[in-house]
N, C-alpha and C positions, 0 to 999 in steps of 0.2 A: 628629541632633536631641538625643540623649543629651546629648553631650558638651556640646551648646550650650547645655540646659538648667543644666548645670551651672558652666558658664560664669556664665550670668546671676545664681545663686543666687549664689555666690561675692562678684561684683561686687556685689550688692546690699549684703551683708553687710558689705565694706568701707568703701560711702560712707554715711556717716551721715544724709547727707539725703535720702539717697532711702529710707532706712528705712521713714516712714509711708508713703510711698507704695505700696512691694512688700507692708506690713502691709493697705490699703487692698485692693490688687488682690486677695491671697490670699482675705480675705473675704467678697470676691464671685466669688471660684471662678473667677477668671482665670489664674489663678498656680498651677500643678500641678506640682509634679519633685523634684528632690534635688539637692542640695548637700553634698558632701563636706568638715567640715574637722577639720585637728586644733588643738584651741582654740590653741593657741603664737601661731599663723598670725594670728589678729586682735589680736594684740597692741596694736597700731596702733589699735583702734578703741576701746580703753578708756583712760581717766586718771583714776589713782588720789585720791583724798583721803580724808582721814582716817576719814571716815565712813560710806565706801560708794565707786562707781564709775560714774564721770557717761559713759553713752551716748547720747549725742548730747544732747538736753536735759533726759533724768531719769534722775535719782541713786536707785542703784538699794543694796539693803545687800550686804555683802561677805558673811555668814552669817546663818544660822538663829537666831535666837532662839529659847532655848527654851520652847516652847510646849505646850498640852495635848495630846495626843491624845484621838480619838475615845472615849466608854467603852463605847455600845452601838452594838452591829452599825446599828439604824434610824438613825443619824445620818450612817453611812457617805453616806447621798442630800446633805449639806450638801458633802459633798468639791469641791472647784474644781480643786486642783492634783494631779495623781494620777500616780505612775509607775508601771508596767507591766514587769515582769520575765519574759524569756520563756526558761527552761532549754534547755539543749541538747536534750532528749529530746521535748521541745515543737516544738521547730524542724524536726527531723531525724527521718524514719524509717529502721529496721535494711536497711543497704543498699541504700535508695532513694532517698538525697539528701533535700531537701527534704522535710516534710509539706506539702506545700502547699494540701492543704483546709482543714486544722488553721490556718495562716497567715492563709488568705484569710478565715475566719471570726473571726481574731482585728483583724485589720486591718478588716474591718468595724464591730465594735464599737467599735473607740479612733477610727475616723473617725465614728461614728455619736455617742459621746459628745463630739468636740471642735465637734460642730455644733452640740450643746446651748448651748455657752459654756465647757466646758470645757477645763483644759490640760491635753494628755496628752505622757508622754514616753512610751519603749520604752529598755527596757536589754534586749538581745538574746545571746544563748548563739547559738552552731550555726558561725561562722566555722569555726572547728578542726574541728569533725565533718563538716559538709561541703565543704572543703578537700581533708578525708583520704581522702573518698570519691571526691574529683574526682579526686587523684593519683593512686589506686590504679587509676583508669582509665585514665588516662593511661598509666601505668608500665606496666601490662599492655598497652595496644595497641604500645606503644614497642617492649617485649622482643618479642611474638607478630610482628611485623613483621622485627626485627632477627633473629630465631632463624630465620624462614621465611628471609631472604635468606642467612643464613650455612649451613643447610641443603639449603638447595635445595627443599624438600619442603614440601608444606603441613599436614604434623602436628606439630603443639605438642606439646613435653613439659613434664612436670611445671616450673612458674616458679612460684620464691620469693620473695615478693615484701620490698621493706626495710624495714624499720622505717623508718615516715616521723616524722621531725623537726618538734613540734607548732607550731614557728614557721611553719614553709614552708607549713603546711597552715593557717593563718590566714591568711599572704601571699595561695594560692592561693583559699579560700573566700571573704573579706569581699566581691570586689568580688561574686562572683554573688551573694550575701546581699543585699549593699542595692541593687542592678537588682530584683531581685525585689519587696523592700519598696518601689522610689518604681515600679515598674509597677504593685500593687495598691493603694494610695492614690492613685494618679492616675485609678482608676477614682472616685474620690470627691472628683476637683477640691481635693485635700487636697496640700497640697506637704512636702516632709520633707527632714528632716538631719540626715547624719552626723558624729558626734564620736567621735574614735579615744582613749583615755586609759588613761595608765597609772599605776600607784602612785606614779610616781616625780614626776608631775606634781602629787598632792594636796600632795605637802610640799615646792612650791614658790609660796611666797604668792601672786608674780605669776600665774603660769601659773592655781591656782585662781582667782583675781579673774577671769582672761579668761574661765575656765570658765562663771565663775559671771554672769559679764554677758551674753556670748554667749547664753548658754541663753537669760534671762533676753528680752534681745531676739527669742529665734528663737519664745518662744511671743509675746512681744506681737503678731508676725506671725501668728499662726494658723496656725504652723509647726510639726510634729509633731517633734522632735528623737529620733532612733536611735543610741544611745552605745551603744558595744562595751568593752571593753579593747582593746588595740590588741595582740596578743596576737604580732602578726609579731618584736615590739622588745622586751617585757616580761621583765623579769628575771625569776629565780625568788620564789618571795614567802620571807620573812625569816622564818624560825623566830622563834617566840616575840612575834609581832609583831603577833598579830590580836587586834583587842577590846581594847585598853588603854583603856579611858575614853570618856567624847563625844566625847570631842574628835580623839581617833585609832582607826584603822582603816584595816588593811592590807589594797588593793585585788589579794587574791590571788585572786579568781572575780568572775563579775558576779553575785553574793549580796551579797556586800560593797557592790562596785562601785553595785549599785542602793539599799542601803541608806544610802552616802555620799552619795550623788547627792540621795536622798529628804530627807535631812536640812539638807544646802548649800541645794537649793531650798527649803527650808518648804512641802514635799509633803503636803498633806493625807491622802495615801492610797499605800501600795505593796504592789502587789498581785504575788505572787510566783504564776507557774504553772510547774506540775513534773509528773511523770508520777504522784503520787501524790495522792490526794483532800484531805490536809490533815495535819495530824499524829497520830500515834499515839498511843499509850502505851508501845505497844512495835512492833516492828518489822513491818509491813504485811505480809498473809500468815499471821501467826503464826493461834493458834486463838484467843487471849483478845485479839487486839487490838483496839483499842478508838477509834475517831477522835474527839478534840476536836473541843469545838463550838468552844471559848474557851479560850482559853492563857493562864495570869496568870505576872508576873517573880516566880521563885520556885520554879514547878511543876519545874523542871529534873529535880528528883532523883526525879521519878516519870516519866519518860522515856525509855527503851530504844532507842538509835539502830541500822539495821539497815546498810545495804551502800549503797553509793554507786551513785547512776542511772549506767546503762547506759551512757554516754556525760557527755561532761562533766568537773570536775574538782571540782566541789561535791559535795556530800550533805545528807542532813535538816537533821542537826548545824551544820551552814556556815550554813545557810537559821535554824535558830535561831536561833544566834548577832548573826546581821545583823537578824534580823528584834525583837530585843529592842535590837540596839542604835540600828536606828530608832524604836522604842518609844518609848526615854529620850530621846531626840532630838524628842521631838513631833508622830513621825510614826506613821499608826494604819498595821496590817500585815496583809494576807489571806494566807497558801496556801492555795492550792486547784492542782486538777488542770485539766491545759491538755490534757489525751490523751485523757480520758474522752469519748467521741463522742455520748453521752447528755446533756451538759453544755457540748460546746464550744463550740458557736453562742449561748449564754448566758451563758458563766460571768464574762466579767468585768461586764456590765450587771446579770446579779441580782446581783454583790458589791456593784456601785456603788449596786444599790437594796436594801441593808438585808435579802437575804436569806440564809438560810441557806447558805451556801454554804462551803466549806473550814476553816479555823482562823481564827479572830477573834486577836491581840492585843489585850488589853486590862489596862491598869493599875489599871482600879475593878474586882476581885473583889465578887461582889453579896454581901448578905449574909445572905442563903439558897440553898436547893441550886437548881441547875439544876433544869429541866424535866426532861432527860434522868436525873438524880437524883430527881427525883420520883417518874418511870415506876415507876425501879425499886424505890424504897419501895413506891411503891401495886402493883406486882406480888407483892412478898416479903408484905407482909400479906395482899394478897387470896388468898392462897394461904391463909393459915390461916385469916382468914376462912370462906371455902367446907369448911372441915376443921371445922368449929364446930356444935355440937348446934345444931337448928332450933330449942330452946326458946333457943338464946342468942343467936342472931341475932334472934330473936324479942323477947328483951329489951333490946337496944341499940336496936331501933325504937321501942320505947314509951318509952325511955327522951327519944329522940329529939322523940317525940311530947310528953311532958310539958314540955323544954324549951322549946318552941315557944309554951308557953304561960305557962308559969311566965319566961321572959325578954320577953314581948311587948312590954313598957317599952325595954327595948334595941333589940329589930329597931325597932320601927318610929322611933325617935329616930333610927339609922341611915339608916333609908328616906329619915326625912323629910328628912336630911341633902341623899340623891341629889336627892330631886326638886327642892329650892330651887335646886341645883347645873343639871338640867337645865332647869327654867324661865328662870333668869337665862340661860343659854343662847344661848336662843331657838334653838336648833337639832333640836331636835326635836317633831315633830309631836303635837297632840293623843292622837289612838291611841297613840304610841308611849308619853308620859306615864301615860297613864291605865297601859300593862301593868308597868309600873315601881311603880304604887304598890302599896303592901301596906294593909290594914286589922285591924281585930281579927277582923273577922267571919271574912276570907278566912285568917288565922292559924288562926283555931277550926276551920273548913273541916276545914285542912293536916292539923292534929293527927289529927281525926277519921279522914281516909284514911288517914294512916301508921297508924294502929291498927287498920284494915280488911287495910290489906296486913300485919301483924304476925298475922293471926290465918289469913289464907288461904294465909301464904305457908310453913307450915310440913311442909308433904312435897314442896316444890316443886326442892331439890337433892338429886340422889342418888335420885331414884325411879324405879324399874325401871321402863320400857316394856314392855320385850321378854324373855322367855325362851326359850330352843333349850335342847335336849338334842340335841347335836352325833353326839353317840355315846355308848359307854357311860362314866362317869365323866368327861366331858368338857360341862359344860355353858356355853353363852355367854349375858351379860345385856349391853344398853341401857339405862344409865341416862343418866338429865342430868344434867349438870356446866354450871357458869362459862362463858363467853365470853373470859374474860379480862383484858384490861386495858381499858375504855371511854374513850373521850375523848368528852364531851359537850358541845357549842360552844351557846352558847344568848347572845340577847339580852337586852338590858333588863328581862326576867323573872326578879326573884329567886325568885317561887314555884316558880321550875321546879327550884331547887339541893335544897330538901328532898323535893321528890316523884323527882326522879334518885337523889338520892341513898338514899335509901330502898329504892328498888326493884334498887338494882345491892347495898346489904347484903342484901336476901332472898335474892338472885340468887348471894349470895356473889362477886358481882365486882368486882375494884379501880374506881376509879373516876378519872380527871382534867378537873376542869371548869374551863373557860375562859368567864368570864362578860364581859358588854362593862362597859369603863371607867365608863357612865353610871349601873351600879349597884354600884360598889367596897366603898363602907359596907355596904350592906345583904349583900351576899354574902359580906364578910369576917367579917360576927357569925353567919353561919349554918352557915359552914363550920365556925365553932369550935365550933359547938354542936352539928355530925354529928360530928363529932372526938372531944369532950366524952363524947359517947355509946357512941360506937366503944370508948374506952380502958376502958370497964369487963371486955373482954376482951382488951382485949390488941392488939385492933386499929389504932390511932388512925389510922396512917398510909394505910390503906384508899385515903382520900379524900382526894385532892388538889387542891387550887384552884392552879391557874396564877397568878400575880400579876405577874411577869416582864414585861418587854416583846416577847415572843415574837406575831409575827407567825403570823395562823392559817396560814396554807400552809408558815408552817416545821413548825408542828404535825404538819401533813398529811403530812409527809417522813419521820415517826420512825416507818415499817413495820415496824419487827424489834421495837420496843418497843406497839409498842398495834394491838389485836385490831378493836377496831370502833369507826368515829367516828359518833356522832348528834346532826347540827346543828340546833337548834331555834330558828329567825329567820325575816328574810323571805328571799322566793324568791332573790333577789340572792347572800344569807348561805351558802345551800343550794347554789347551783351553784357558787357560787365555790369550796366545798369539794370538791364530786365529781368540780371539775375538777383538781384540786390534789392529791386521796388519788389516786394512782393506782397505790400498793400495799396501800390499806389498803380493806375495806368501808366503803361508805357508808349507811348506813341512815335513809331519808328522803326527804323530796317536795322538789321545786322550786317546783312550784307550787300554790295551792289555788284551783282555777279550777271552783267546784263549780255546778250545777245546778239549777234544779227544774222539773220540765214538768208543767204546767196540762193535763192532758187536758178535753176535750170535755164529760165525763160527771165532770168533778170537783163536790164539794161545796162551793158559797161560802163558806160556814164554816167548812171544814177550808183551805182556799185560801189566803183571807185569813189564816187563822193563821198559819199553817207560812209563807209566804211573807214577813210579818212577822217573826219568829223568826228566822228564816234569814238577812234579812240584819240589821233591827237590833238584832238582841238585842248582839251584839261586833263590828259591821263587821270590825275589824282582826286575827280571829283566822282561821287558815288551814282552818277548815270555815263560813265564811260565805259564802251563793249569791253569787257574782257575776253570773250572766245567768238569765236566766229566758225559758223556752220555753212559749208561750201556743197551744195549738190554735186554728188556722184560725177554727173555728168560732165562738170566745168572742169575736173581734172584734165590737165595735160590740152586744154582750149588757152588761145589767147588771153580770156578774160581772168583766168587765173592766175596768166602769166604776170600781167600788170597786176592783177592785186597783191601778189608777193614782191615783184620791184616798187612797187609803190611803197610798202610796208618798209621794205629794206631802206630805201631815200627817205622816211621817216624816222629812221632808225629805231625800229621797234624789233624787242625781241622776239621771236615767233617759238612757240611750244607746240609738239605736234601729238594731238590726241592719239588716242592704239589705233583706231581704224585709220587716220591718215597716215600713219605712223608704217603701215603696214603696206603703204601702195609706194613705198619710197626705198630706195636703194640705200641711199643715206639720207638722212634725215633729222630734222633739227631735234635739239632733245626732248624726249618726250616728254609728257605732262606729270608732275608727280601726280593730280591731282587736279579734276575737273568743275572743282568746286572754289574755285581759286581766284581771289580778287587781286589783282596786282598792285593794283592805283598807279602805274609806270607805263612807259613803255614799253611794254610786253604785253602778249597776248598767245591767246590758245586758238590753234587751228584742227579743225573737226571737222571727216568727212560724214553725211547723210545719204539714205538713197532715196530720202523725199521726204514731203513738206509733211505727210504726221509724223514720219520719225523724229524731224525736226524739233516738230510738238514736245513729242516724246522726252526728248533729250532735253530741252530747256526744264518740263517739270521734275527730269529726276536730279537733274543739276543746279539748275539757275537758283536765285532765289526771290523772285517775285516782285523785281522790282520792275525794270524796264527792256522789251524783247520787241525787235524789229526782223521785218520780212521784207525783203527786195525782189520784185516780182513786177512783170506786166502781166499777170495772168489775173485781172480783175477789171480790164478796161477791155472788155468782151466787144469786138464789132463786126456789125452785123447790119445790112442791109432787109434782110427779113422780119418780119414779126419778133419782136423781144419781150418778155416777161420776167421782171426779176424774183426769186423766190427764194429767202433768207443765201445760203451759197452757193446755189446755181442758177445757170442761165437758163430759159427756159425758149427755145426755139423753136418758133411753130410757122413751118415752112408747106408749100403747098405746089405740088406739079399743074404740068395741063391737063392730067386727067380730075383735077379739082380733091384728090388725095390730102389729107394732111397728116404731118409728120414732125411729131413732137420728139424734139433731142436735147437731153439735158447735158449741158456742156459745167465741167466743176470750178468754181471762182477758188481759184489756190489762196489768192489773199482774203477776201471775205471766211473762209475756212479757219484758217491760220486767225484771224482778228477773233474770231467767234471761241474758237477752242483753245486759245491760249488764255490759262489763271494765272494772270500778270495785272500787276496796278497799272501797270501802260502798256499798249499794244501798240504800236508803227508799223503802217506799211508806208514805205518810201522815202523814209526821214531818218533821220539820224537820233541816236538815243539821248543825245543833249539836248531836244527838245522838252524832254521829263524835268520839269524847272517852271517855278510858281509863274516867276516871270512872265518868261514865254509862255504858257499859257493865259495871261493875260489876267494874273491872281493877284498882279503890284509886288508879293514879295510871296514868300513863304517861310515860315518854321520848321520845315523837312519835310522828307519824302515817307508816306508811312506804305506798309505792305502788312498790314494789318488786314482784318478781315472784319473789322465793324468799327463804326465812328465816322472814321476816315481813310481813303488810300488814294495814292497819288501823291503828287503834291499837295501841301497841305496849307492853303491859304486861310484867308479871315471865316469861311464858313466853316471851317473844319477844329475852327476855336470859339464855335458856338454851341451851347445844345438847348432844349425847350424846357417849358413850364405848362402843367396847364391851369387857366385860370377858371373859374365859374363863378360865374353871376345869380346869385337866386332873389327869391324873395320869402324867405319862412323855410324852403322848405322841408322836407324832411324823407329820409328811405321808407319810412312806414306810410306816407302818403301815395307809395308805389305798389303797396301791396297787393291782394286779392278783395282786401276789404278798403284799403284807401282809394280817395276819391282823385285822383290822377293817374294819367298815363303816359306813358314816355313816347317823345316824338321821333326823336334823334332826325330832326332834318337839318340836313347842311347849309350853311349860311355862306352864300359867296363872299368871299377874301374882300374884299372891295367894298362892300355894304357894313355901312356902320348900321350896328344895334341901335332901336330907340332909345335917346338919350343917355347912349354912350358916346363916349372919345374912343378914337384909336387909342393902343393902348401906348407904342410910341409916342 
């Protein structure tokens, strides 16, 4: 069947007219196998003219014109024509033949992108490596066999084995090699071929034209092409011969090899995989090394090349070389690691889509730092930052502050810039326009908070929690320190860049913010103006704004570089990040799927209000009620009557959960779904038959952000004896027979406050109270529903964490022993008392 298949590929190849036809079949997954040839061999199928190379009825060009390459990584998704370089150490594991998970994983992605519409080739390494392993098998059953018969005896001695000849072990490897490759592409009705080529064939004109047509046809088939060196016949490669120019390059590894192939073709894309992540600085392993995100023509002399992979005949340096000389050639170039088991099942599909992954080539150097350069500006300042008298961080905010107001003529000519930009649009939604705009009022606001947090926030780094006296002359403190480096991801709200940022200077923490495209002006004149602020110490760099076309989940990947990210968008923006950090903390909600329940014994005028509040006062922010839970009993009562004409004069949508759903003749449509954030005017109405149901339902629904209870059933009065006792009243009443009579009456709202797992609990108030602000924070960085660090809102203490310090004098854990001559005191040292000849540590 093999050999038949290849038969047929063969045969195809040669008659020209049946070309469209085997291209036809291939594409509807008839057509599965391999075809071995070495281009010489179709001689016959090509005729040359002047201008190119007529296969069968299209003239096809003999070379690559040079063209641009890619500049940034996101454009890598436009690639069509892409080769695939797979190293030997890729191919082959240490004494085990093949990888062939590693294989089967990659051949599913090059069949999974040539179904998109893409051309893929493979320029493949491993012939010689696994050849050498086959013979050495070989050679040892040979000898262990031969030694047993000329001894008589079945015990082996020591066999040495020969030095195997790297031709022979090409001869004997290539064919298992591509058996292997057209069995796992045949699982994908994907058909492939093999092209054997050596140096000596590029600098033969003919031989390249057949090369170059052959391919040429074997993709217009939706034929996957596997070119090797043909490494059985190959001379050795020519001193002094490699990298002369575009125009030549000596095919002495398939580094080369794939980067000549990428450039003949007019490859859009050449993705080299190697047993290494990408490139260094210096050599992988070492302590300071450092992996490129991006490689420019140039960087050479700040590059440290280390030892040649395990296997193979290449190195970094070979991989550089090729991959700069496809550069200049028009072709954009990835390394990345093909061995990383973390990364292999994806790595050439995220290169294909624009993510982060191994070393970029690129010819446009940007012309500001990288993000990764960013980081560590905003780390190196934020360190002195947080090292900064509290009256001077103090002053960089007010100074902040007066900006704000004194440039108001700029921001908002910026703003107004975004919003003309987002209403011509039309791609975004009312709510989202309305958070984008800025005014003077909400300017003056801004100001006013940053000069609340300037005033509150001055013992807030560096303040002792905690003091021990450990033992004697050995005292330990807890104070708070910094977080670190932040990364803030936020939407179309540019008021969010000075209330973050404000609050990460108190906090003494670097800062990098990533705002969405739809407010570029307006966040660009704000950033300069926390900058502006910042350099009156010395600071400036603190605060970084991303402006780069960085992709947030590439963001999400720099865990050695940034300490904590807090996404401020909608629920979409939110998960997509905590699904993406998955080294870094996330601080923050997914959803804001908040509450209110109407008890029985509610006040219609407190009802109506708060229920009004809650959701129109901002439909579109992430503490506005989505569903509303009405007791049993308010049905078909006045008080319900008005809260549904109310809703209706609001013009809010009304969704009617199953249980309400069920008490109504007709009724509004029902809910697809009670997990459901709107951010509009709409909401969900849901009947309860009491206040734990209520309970009930918010924890199998809501999601833990902000839940309100309206209720007089907590202002218990009583002219008798009262006793409060955690949720009930406790009433101790007494006749004139001098009798006493204890009656526990139940507080619905203290219940409800107690047993509700919400980061905010209300009774009586509207869910828009959940806001740093209003609670009297100055600003906040989001609301978290997290369950350690921080929940709530999440002001300046919730961007702090501790250290602890200890004072001794000598001493040592072996001076605490059974035979050392001390003992631990652990007595606590009031906050307030300084240590003998100590400072605070503020």
């Amino acid at each position: 069947m093999y050999l038949h298949r290849l038969l047929k590929c063969s045969q195809l190849l040669t008659r020209p007219n049946a070309l469209h036809i085997s291209r036809r079949a291939a594409s509807q997954g008839k057509m599965a196998g391999s075809c071995c040839l070495a281009f010489a061999d179709v001689a016959s199928l090509t005729v040359s003219f002047s201008g190119g190379a007529l296969v069968g009825d299209v003239l096809l060009p003999l070379a690559r014109a040079h063209g641009k390459s890619f500049a940034h990584r996101g454009e890598l998704r436009q690639a069509k024509r892409i080769v695939v370089k797979l190293g030997s150490a890729v191919v082959t594991r240490d004494e085990c033949g093949l990888a062939l998970g590693r294989l089967a994983s990659i051949v599913e992605q090059v069949a999974m992108l040539q179904s998109q519409g893409r051309e893929m080739m493979i320029v493949t390494s491993g012939a010689v490596a696994f050849g050498k392993q086959r013979l050495r098998h070989e050679i040892l059953l040979s000898q262990s066999v031969r030694q047993a018969l000329h001894s008589g005896q079945n015990q082996l001695k020591d066999m040495a084995l020969p030095v195997l000849e790297a031709r022979a072990c090409a001869a004997a490897g290539q064919s298992g090699l591509m058996a292997l490759y057209e069995a796992m592409f045949t699982q994908y009705s994907t058909c492939t071929a093999q092209i054997l080529v050596t140096n000596l064939d590029f600098h033969d004109d003919q031989k390249r034209r057949n090369l170059n047509s052959t391919l040429h046809e074997l993709l217009r088939m939706n034929i996957v092409p596997i070119i090797n060196t043909n490494d059985a016949v190959v001379p050795p490669p020519e001193p002094n011969s490699d990298l002369q120019g575009v125009n030549v390059i000596s095919i002495k590894d398939n580094d080369s090899l794939a980067a000549r192939l990428a450039v003949e073709m007019r490859a859009d894309l050449l993705i080299a995989l190697s047993d290494v992540e990408g490139l260094y600085d210096s050599p992988p392993g070492s302590d300071d090394a450092k992996l490129l995100d991006t490689f420019y023509p140039g960087d050479q002399h700040s590059i440290t090349y280390g030892t040649k992979s395990r296997v193979g005949i290449g190195g970094m340096e070979a991989k550089v070389k090729a991959a700069l000389w496809a550069l200049q050639g028009g072709t954009s170039v990835v390394i990345a690691s093909g061995t990383n088991p973390k990364v292999t099942g994806h790595v050439i599909t995220d290169i294909v889509e624009g993510k982060k992954v191994g070393t970029f080539f690129s010819e446009v150097k940007p012309a500001g730092p990288t993000v990764e350069q960013q980081t560590e500006m905003a780390r190196a300042a934020g360190r002195v930052l947080s090292s900064l008298e509290p009256e001077q961080r103090s002053d960089i905010i007010c100074m902040f502050a007066d900006l704000l107001t004194e440039r108001k003529e700029d921001i908002l000519a910026a703003n107004k810039k975004d919003m003309e930009i987002a209403i011509n649009s039309g791609r975004m939604s009312p709510a989202m326009i309305k958070r984008l705009s800025l005014s003077s009022s909400k300017l003056n606001s801004l100001s006013i908070g940053l000069r609340q947090i300037a005033v509150s926030s001055q013992d807030s780094v560096g303040r002792v929690l905690r003091r021990t006296r450990v033992a004697n002359n050995l005292e330990l403190e807890q104070i708070t320190v910094p977080i670190g480096v932040l990364l803030v991801i936020f939407e179309s709200r540019p008021d969010c860049l000075p209330q973050v940022s404000t609050l990460a200077i108190a906090s003494g923490n670097a800062l990098l913010l990533k705002g969405g495209k739809e407010a570029a002006n307006t966040n660009h004149i704000l950033h300069e103006l926390a900058q502006e602020a910042l350099s009156i110490h010395g600071v400036k760099d603190a605060i970084q704004l991303v402006s780069t076309r960085e992709e947030v989940e590439d963001l999400c990947r720099l865990e050695k570089m940034i300490d904590l990210i807090i996404p401020r968008g909608s629920s979409q923006l939110v998960r997509d990040i905590q699904r993406a950090a998955k080294g870094i903390p996330v601080l923050g909600h997914s959803e804001g799927i908040c509450h209110v329940y109407v008890d029985h014994e509610a006040s219609i005028e407190k009802a109506l209000k708060i229920i009004r509040d809650s959701k129109c006062d901002y439909p579109a922010a992430c503490n506005a009620m989505e569903t509303l839970l009405v007791h049993r009993d308010l049905l078909r009562t006045p008080l319900f009557d008005q809260i549904i004409d109310m809703l209706r004069t609001e013009q809010v949508k009304i969704h009617a959960g199953p249980k309400f759903a069920s008490y109504l003749t007709f009724s509004p449509s029902e809910v697809k779904s009670l997990r459901t954030e709107y951010g509009d005017l709409e909401c969900c109405i849901e009947v309860v038959d009491s206040m734990q149901e209520a309970v009930d339902h918010i924890h199998k629904y809501g999601s833990s952000h902000t839940d309100v209870i309206v209720t007089e059933n907590g202002k218990f009065q009583c002219t008798a004896a009262l006793k409060r006792d955690n949720a009930f009243h406790i009433l101790i009443l007494s006749n004139p027979g001098n009798h006493l009579y204890l009656i526990f009456v139940e507080d619905t709202a203290e219940l409800f406050l107690q047993q509700l797992d919400s980061a905010c609990v209300f009774w009586n108030a509207s869910t828009r109270f959940a806001d740093g602000y209003r609670f009297g924070l100055g600003a906040e960085v989001g609301i978290s529903t997290a369950r350690i660090h921080a929940r709530g809102p999440v002001g300046l203490e919730g961007l702090l964490t501790t250290k602890w310090v200890l004072r001794g004098d000598g001493h040592t854990a072996a001076d605490f022993s059974e035979q050392g001559s001390m003992k631990f005191l652990h007595e606590n040292i009031p906050v307030a008392q300084l240590l003998p000849g100590r400072r605070t540590t503020s």
